[in-house]
MDAnalysis code that builds the backbone (N, CA, C; Angstrom):
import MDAnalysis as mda
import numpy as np

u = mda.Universe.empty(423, n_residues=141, atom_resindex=np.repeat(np.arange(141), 3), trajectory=True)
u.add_TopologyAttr("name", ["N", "CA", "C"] * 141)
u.add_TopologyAttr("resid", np.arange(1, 142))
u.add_TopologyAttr("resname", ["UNK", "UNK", "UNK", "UNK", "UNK", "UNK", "UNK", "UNK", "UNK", "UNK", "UNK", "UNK", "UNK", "UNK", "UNK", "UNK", "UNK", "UNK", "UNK", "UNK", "UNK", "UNK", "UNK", "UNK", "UNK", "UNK", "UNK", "UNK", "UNK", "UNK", "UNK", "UNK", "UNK", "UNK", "UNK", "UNK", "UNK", "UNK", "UNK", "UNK", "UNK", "UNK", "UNK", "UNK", "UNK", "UNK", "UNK", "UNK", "UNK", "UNK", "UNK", "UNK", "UNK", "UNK", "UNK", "UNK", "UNK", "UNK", "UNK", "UNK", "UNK", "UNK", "UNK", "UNK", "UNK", "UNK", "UNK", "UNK", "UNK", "UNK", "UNK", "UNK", "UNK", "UNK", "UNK", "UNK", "UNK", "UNK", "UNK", "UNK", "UNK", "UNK", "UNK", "UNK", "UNK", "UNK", "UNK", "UNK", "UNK", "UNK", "UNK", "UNK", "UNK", "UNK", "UNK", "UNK", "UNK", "UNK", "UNK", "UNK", "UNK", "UNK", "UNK", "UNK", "UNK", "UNK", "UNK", "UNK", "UNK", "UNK", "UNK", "UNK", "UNK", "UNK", "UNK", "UNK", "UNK", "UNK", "UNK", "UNK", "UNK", "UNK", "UNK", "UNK", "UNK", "UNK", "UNK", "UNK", "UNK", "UNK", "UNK", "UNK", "UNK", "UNK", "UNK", "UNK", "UNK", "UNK", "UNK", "UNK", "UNK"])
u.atoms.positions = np.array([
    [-75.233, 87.911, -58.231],
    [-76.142, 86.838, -57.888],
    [-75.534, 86.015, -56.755],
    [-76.561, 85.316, -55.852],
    [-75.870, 84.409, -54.766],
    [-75.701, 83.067, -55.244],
    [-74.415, 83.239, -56.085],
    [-74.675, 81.726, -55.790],
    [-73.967, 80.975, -54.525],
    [-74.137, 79.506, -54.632],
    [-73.446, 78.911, -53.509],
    [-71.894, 79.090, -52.844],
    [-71.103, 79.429, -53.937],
    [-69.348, 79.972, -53.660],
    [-69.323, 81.107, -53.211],
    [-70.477, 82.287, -53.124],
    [-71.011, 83.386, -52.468],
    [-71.253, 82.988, -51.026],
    [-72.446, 82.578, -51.019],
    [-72.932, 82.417, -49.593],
    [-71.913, 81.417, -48.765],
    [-71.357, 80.582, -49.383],
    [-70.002, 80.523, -48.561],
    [-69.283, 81.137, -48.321],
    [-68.526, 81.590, -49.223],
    [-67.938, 83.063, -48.521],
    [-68.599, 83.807, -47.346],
    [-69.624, 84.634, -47.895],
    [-70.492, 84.914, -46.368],
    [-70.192, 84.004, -44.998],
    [-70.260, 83.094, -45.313],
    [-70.861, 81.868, -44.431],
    [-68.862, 81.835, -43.576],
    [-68.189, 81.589, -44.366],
    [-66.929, 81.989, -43.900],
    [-66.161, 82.951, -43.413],
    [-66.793, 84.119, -43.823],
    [-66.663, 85.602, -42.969],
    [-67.099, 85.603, -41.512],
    [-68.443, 84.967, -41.758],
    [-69.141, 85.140, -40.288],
    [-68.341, 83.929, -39.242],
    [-68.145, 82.783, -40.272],
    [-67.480, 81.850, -39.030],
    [-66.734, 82.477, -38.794],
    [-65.551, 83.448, -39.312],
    [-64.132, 83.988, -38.721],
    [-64.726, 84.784, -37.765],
    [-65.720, 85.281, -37.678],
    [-66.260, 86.333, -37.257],
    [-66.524, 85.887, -35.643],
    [-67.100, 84.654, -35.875],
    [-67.708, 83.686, -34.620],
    [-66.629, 83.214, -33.949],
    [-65.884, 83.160, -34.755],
    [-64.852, 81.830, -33.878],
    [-64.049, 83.040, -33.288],
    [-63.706, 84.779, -33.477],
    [-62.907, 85.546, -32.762],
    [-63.683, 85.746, -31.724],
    [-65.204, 86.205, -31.828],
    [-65.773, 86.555, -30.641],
    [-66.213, 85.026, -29.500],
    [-66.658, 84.297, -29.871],
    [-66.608, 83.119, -29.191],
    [-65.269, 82.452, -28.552],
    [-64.257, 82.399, -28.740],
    [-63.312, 82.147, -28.140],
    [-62.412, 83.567, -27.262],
    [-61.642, 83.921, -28.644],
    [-60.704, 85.024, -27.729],
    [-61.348, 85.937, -27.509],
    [-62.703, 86.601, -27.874],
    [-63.509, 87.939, -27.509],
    [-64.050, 87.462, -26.103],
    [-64.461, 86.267, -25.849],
    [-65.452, 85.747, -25.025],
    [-63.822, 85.774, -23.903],
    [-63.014, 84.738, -23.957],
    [-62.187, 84.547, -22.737],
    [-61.356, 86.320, -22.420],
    [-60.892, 86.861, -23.309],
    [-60.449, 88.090, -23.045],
    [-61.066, 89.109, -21.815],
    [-62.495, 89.471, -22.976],
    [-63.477, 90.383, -21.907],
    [-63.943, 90.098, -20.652],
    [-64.349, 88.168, -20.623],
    [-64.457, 87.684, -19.209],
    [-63.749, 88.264, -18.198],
    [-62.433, 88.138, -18.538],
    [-61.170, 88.268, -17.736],
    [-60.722, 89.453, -17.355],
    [-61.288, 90.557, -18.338],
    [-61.174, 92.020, -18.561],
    [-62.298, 92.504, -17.323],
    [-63.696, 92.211, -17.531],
    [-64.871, 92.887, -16.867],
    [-64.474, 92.243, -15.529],
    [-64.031, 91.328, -15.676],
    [-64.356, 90.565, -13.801],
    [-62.787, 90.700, -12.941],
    [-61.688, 91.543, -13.829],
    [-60.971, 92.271, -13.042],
    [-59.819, 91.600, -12.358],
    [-59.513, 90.014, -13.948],
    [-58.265, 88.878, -13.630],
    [-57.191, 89.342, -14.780],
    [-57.442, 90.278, -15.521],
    [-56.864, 90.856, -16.566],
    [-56.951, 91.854, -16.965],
    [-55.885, 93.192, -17.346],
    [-55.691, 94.571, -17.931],
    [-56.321, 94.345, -18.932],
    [-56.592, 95.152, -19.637],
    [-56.978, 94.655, -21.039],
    [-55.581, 95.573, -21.888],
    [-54.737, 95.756, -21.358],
    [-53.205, 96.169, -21.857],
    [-52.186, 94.744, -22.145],
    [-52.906, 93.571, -21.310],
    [-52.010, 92.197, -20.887],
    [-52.090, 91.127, -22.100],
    [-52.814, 91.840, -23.131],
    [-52.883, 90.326, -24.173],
    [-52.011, 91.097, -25.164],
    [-51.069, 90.926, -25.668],
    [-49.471, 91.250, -26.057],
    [-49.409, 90.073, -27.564],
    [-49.811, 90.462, -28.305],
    [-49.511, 89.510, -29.713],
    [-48.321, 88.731, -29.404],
    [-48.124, 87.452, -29.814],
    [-46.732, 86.567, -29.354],
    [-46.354, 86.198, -28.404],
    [-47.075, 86.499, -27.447],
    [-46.816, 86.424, -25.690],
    [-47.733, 85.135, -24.944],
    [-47.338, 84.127, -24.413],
    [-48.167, 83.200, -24.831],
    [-49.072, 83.469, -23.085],
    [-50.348, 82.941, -23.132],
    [-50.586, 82.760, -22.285],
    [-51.008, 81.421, -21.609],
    [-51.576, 82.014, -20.234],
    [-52.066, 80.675, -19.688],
    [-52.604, 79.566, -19.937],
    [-53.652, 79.427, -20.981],
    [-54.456, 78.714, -21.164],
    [-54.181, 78.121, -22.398],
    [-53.765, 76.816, -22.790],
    [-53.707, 75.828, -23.788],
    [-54.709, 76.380, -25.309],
    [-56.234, 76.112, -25.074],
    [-57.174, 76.140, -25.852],
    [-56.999, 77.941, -26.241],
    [-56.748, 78.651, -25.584],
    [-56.925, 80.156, -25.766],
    [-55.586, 80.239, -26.832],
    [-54.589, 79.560, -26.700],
    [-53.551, 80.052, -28.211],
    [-54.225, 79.180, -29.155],
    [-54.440, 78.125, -29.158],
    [-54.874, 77.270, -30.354],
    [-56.030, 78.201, -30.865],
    [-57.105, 78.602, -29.766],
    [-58.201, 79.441, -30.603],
    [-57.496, 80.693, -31.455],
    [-56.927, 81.295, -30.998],
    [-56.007, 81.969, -31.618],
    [-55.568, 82.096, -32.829],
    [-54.584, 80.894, -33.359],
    [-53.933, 79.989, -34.102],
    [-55.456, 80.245, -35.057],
    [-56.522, 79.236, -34.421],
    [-57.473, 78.879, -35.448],
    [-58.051, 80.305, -36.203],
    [-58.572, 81.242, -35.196],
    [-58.771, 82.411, -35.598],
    [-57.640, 82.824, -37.089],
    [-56.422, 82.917, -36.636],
    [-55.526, 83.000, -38.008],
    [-55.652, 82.458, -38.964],
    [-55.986, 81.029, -38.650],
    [-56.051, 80.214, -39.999],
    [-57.184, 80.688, -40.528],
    [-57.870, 80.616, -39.860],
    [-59.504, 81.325, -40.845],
    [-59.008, 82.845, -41.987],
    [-58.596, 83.795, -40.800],
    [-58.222, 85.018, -41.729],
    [-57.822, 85.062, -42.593],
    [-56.277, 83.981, -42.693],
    [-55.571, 83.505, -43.671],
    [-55.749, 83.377, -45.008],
    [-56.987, 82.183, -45.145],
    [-57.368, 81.486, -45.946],
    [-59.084, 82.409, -46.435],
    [-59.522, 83.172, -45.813],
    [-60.156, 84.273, -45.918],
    [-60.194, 84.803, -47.404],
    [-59.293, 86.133, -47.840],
    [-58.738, 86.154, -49.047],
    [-58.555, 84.988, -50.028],
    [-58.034, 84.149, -49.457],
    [-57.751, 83.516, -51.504],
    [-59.063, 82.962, -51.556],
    [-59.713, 82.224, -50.777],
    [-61.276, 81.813, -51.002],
    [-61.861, 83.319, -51.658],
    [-61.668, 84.026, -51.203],
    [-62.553, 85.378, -51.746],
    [-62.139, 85.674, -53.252],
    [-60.787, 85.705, -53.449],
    [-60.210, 85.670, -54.764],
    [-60.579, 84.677, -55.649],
    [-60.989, 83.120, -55.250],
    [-61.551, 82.235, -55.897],
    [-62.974, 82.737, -56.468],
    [-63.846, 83.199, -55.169],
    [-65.140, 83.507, -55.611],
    [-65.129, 84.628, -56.473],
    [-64.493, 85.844, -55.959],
    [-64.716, 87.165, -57.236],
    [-64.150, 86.495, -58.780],
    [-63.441, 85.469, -59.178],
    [-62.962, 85.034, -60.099],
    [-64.484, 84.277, -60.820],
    [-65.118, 83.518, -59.910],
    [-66.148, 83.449, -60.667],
    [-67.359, 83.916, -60.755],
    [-67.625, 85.211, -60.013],
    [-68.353, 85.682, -59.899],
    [-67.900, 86.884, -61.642],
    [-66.972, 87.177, -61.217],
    [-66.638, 87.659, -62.781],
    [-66.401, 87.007, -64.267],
    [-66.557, 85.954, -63.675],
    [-66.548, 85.086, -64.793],
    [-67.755, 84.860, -65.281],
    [-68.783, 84.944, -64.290],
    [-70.242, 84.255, -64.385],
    [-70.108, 83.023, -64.188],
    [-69.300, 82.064, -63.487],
    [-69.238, 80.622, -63.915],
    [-70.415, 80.100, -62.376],
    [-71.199, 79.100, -62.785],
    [-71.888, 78.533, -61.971],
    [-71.979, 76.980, -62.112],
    [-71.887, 76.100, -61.440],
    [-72.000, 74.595, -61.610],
    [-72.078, 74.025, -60.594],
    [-72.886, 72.993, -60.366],
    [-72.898, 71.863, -59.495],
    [-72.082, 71.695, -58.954],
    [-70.902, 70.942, -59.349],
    [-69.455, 70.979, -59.090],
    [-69.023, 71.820, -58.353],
    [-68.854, 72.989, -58.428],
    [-68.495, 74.417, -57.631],
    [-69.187, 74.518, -56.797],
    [-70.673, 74.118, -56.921],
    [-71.021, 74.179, -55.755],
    [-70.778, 73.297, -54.115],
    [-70.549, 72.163, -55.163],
    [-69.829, 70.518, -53.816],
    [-68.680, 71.064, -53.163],
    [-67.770, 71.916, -54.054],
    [-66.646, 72.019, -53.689],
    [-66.432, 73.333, -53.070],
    [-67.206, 74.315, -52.845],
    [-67.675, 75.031, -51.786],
    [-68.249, 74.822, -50.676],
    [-69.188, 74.080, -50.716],
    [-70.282, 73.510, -49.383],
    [-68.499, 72.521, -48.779],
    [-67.846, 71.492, -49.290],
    [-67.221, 70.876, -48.873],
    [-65.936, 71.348, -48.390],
    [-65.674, 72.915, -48.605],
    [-64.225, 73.606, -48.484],
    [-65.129, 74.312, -46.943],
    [-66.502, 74.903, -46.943],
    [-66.613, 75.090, -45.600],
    [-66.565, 74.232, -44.709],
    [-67.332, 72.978, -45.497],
    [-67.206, 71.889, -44.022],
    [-65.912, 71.590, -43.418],
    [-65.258, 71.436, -44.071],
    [-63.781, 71.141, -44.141],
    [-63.535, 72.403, -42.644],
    [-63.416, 73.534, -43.268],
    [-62.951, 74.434, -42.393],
    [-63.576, 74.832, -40.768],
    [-64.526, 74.416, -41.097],
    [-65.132, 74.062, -39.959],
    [-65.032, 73.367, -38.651],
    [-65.287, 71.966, -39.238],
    [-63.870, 71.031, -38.882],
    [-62.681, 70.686, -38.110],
    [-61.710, 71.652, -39.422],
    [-60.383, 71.818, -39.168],
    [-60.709, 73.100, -37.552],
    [-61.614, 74.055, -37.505],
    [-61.086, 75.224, -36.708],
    [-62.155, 74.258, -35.183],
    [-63.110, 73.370, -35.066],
    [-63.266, 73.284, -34.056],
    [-62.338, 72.095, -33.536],
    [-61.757, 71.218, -34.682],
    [-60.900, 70.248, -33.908],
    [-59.567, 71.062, -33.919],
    [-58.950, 72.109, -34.117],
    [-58.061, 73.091, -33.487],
    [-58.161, 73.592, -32.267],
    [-59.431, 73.993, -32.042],
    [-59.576, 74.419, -30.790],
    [-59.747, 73.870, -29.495],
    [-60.536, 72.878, -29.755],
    [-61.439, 71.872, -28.922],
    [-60.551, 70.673, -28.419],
    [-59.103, 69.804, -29.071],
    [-58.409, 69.270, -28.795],
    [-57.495, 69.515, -28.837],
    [-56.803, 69.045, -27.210],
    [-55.015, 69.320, -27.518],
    [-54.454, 68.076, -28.812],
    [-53.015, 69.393, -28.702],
    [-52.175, 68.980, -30.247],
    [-51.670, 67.314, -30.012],
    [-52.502, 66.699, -30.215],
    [-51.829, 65.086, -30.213],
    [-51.420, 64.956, -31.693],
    [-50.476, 63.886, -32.090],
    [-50.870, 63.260, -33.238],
    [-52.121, 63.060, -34.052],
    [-52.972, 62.278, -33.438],
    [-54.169, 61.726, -34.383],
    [-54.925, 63.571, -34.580],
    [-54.867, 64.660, -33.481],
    [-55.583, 65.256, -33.892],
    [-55.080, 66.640, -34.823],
    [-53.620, 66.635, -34.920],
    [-53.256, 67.308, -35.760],
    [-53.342, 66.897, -37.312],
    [-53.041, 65.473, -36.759],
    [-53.350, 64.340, -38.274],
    [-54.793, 64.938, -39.366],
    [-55.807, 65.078, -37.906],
    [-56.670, 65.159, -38.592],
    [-57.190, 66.558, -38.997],
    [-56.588, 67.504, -37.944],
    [-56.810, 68.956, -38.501],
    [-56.264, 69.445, -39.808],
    [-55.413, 68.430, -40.005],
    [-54.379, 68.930, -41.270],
    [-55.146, 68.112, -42.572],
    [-55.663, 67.003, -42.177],
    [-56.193, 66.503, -43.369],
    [-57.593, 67.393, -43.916],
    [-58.347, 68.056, -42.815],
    [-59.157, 68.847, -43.324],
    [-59.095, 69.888, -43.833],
    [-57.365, 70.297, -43.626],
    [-56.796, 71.470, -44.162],
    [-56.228, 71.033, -46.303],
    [-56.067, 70.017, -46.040],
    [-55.894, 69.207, -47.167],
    [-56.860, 69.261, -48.084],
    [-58.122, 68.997, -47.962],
    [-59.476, 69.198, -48.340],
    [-59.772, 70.547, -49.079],
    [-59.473, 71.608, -48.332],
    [-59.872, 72.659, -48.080],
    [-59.007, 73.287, -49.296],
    [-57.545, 73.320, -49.317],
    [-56.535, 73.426, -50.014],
    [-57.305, 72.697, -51.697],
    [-57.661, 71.607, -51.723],
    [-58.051, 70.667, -53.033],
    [-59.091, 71.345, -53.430],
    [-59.789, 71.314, -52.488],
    [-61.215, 72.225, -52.693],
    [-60.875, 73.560, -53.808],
    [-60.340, 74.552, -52.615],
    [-59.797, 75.858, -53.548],
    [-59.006, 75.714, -54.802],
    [-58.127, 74.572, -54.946],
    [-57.384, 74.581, -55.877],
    [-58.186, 74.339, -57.175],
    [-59.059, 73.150, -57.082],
    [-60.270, 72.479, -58.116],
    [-60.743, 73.939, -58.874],
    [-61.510, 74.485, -57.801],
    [-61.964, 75.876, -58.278],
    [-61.122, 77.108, -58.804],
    [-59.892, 76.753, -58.677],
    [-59.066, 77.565, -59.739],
    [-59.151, 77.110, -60.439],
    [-58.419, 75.946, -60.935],
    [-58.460, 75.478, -62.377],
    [-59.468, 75.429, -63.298],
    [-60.757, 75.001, -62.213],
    [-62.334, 75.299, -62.800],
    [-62.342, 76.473, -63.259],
    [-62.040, 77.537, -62.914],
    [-62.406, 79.092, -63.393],
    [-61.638, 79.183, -64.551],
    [-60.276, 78.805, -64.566],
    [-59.091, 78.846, -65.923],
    [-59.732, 78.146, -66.776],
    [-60.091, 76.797, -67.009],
    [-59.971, 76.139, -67.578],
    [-61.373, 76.411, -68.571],
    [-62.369, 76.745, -67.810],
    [-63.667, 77.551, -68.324],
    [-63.855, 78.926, -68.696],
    [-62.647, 79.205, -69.196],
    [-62.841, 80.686, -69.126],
    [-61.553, 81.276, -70.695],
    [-60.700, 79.365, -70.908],
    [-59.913, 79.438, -72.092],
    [-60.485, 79.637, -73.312],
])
């Protein structure tokens, strides 16, 4: 069944999905078709020119990252059968969160206030998933 910790998931696949082709798919191939770049020249660990192009990067990772255990959260209650209101806030609010966190990653250089704040949405996100573990344990004793 879909519930809402489902279609987030979905909804989080496709952002990872968006945020690789919109950033590094989009600046890569530019650079590739119009003949300013090999497409042999993007070298994992190798930093390049452009500020926003590692952070997109970076963000891209963090998404993948955090990918899996969100998924492990949801198959947990999807096998559980567990459904609630609650689970649902704290899904809708673990995407917003990530959301968030990956366009103020990308979109601003690393100052203080904005790592401050990428990290606090990473904070969120972290509480979020965690809630919904214990939710699944604790409903399931």
């Amino acid at each position: 069944m879909m519930t809402i910790p489902v279609w987030v998931l979905l909804g989080f696949a496709g952002w990872t999905l968006v945020v690789l082709l919109g950033t590094v798919g989009v600046y890569r191939w530019s650079r590739i078709l119009t003949g300013r770049a090999a497409i042999y020249e993007f070298r994992a660990g190798v930093p390049h020119e452009k500020d926003w192009y590692r952070r997109a990067m970076r963000a891209h990772a963090n998404c993948v990252e955090n990918l899996p255990v969100y998924g492990a959260i949801v198959l947990a209650l999807v096998v559980c059968n567990l459904n609630s209101f609650t689970l649902d806030v704290l899904a809708l609010a673990f995407l917003a969160s990530r959301v968030v966190q990956t366009v103020t990653h990308i979109g601003f250089e690393e100052t203080s206030t904005a790592v401050s704040l990428r990290f606090t949405f990473f904070i969120i996100q972290l509480i979020c998933m965690i809630w919904m573990g214990i939710y699944v344990a604790v409903n399931v004793l």
